[in-house]
C-alpha positions in Angstrom: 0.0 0.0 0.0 1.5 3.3 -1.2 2.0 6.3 1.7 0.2 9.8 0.7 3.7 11.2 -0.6 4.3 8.2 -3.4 0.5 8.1 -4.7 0.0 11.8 -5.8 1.1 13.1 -9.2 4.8 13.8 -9.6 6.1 17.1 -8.3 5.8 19.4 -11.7 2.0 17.9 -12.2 1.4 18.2 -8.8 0.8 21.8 -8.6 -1.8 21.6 -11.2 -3.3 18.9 -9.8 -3.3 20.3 -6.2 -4.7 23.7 -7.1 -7.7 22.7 -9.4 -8.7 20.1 -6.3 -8.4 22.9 -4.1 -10.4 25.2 -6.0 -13.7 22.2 -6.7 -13.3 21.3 -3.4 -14.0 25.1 -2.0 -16.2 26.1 -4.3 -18.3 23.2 -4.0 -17.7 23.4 0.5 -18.0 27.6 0.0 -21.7 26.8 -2.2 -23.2 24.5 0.3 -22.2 26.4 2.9 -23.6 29.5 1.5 -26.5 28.1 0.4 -27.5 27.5 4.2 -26.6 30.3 5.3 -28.8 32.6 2.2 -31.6 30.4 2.9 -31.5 31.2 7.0 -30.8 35.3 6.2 -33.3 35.7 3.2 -37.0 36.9 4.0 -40.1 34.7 3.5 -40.9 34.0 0.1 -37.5 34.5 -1.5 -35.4 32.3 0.5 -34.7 30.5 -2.9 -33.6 33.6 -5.1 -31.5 34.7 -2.0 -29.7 31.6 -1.3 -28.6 31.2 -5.4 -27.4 35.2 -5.2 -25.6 34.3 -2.0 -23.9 31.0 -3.7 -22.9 33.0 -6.9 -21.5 35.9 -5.2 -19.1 33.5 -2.0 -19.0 30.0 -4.0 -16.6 31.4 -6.4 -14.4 33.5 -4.0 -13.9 30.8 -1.3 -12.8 28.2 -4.2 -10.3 30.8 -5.2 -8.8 31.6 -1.7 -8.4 27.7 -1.6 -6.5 27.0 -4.7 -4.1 29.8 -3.8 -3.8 28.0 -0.5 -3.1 24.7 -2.5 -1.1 26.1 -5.4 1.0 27.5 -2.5 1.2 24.4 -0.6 2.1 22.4 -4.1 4.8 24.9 -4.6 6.7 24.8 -1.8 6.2 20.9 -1.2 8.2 20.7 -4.8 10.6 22.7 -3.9 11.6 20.7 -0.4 11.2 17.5 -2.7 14.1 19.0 -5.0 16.2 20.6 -2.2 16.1 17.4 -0.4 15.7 14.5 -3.1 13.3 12.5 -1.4 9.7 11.9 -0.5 8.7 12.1 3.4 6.4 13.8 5.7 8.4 16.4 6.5 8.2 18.0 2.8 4.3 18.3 3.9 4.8 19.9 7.6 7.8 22.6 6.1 5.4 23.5 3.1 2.2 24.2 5.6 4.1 26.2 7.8 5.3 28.2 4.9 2.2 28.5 3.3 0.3 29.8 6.3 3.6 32.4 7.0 3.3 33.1 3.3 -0.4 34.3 3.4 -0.3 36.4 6.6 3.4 38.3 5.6 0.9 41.5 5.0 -0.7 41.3 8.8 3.0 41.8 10.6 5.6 39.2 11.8 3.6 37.8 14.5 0.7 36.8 12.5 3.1 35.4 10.2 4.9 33.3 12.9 1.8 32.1 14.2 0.2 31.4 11.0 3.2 29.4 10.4 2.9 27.4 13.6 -0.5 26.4 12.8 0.0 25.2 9.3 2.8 22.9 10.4 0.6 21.6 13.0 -2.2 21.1 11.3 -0.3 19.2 8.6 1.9 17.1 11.0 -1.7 16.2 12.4 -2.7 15.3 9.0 0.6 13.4 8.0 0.4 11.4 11.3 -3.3 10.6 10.8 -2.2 9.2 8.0 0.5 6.8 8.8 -1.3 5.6 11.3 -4.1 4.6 9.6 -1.5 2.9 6.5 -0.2 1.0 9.2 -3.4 0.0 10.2 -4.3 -1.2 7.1 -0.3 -2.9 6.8 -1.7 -5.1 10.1 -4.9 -6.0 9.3 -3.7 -7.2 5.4 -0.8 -9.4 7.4 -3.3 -11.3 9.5 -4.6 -14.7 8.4 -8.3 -15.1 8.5 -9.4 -18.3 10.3 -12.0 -19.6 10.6 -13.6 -21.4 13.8 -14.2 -25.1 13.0 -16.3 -27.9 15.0 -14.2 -30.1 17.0 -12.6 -32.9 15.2 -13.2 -31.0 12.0 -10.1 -29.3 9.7 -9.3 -25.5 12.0 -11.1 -26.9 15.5 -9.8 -28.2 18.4 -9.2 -31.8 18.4 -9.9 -34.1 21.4 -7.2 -36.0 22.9 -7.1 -39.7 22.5 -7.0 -40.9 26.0 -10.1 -38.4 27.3 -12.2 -39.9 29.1 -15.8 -39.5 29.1 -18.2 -38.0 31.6 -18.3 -41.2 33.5 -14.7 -42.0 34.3 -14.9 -40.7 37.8 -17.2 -43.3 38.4 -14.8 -46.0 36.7 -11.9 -44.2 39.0 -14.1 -45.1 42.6 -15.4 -49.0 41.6 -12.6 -50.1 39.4 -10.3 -49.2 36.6 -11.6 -47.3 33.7 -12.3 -48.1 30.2 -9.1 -48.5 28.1 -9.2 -46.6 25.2 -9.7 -48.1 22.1 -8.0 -48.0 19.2 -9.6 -46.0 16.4 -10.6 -48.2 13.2 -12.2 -48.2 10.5 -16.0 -49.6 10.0 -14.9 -52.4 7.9 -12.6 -54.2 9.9 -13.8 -57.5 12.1 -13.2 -56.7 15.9 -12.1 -60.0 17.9 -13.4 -60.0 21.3 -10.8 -61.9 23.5 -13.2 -62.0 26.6 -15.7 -64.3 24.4 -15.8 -68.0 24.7 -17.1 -70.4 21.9 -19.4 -73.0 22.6 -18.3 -76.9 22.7 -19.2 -78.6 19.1 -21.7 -80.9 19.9 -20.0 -85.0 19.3 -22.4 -86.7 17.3 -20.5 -90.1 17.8 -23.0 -93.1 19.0 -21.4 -94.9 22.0 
């Protein structure tokens, strides 16, 4: 099972890939969200016509702020993929935090340091979430399924030969137990020593 890093697009595809996702996935969020929120505000009777104006006029600028957020992110996670030669999460974490200090460089260098904070966070969250859950999925693949069986059958516990039944305690107090015997098949003759033939009959005249 590949990690998050070696299943995306390679690093100059990436970007494009990244920033077009970004931007469906917030305009379709931004829409639905708006769209609640134009129905709840809008007067009785146009609760319709004011929750399509509200859609049209948010829908398209919260899918833009998030394909400059993931054009960003794409952009910097290429470039610690070429500065470092090689795909881990710590590409992710140093491209959130410099995404988030990127965005909030106009609001002073506290908001950018905090902003920066967050994003690494928030994305060494994400990248951990993620292992975890691959490795998860590593364990579960690597156990064998079995199946419980009846006893005696293929996959159940077998009995031991020399169990005794339920009544051996008694056989223990009044005498020695039943011996166990040999398992056979249903086609062989059993001789029973303990049985004694009858006399021939003489026929002779005396």
């Amino acid at each position: 099972m590949g990690t998050p890093e070696t299943s995306r697009e390679p690093c100059p595809d990436r970007i494009l890939d990244d920033v077009g996702g970004a931007f469906g996935m917030g305009a379709v969020g931004g829409g639905a969200f708006h769209f609640i929120k134009g129905i709840y505000n809008s007067p009785k009777g146009a609760r319709l016509v004011g929750a399509a104006q509200a859609v049209r006029m948010n829908s398209p600028r919260v899918g833009g702020s998030f394909a400059v957020w993931g054009g960003l992110f794409s952009t910097f996670d290429c470039t610690m993929v070429y500065l470092r030669q090689k795909e881990d999460p710590w590409n992710s974490i140093i491209a959130g935090a410099a995404t988030g200090g990127f965005l909030s460089m106009r609001q002073g260098m506290g908001a950018t340091a905090r902003s920066a904070a967050m994003g690494g966070v928030l994305l060494a969250l994400i990248e951990g979430a993620g292992i975890m859950l691959n490795k998860m999925m590593e364990k579960q693949q690597q156990i064998p399924m079995e199946e419980p069986g009846l006893p005696g059958m293929m996959g159940g516990p077998e009995e031991p030969v020399g169990s005794e039944g339920p009544g051996s305690w008694l056989g223990g107090l009044f005498g020695k137990g039943k011996e166990p015997e040999p398992a056979t098949s249903g086609s062989e003759t059993k001789v029973l020593e303990s049985f004694d033939a009858p006399p021939v009959p003489n026929f002779d005249y005396k």
